[in-house]
N, C-alpha and C positions, 0 to 999 in steps of 0.2 A: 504493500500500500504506500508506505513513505519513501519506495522508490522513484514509483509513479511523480511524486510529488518533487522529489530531486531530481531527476530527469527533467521535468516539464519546465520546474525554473530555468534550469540549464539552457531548455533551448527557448524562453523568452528570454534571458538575460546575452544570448548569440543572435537573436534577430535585434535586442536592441542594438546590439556591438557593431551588426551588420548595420543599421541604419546611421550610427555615428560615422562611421568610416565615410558613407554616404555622404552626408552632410561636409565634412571637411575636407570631401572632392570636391563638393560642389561650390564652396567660398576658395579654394585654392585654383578651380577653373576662372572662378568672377575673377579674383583677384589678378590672375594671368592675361585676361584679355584686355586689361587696360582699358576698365572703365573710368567713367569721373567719379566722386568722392560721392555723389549721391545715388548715381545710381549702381555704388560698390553698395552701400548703405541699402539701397531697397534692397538687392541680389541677398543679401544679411539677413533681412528682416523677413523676407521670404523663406529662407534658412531655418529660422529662428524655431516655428511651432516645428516641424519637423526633428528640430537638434532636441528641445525638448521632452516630445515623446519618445524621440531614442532612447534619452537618458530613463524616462521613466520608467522603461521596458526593462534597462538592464537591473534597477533597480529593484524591482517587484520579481525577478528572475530569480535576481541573486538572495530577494527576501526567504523567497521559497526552499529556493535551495537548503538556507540555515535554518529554518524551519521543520526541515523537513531530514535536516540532518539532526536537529538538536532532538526529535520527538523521534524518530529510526533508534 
């Protein structure tokens, strides 16, 4: 049962990791193509909900994980 539950973190806490990685392509492509300071700043702020649901993916993952390791 509390494998189930280690496992599953694992792989929310790798799709969030996968979606960061995502995210700091995608400000490291803006940043390359030599935008101007505003619209590096939108390319950002479009970034931004995405950077944050990554993060909160890996975290509710990695919750699980020790969750699920502290009750195993």
């Amino acid at each position: 049962m509390f494998d189930i539950i280690i496992w599953g973190g694992a792989c929310i806490s790798v799709a969030g990791l996968v979606g960061l990685v995502w995210c700091i392509l995608r400000v490291m492509k803006a940043r390359r193509s030599n935008l101007s300071d505003d619209e590096l700043r939108a390319a950002v702020q479009r970034v931004l909900p995405w950077n944050l649901a990554a993060l909160f993916l890996s975290v509710i993952g990695l919750m699980l994980v020790i969750v699920g390791i502290s009750l195993g």
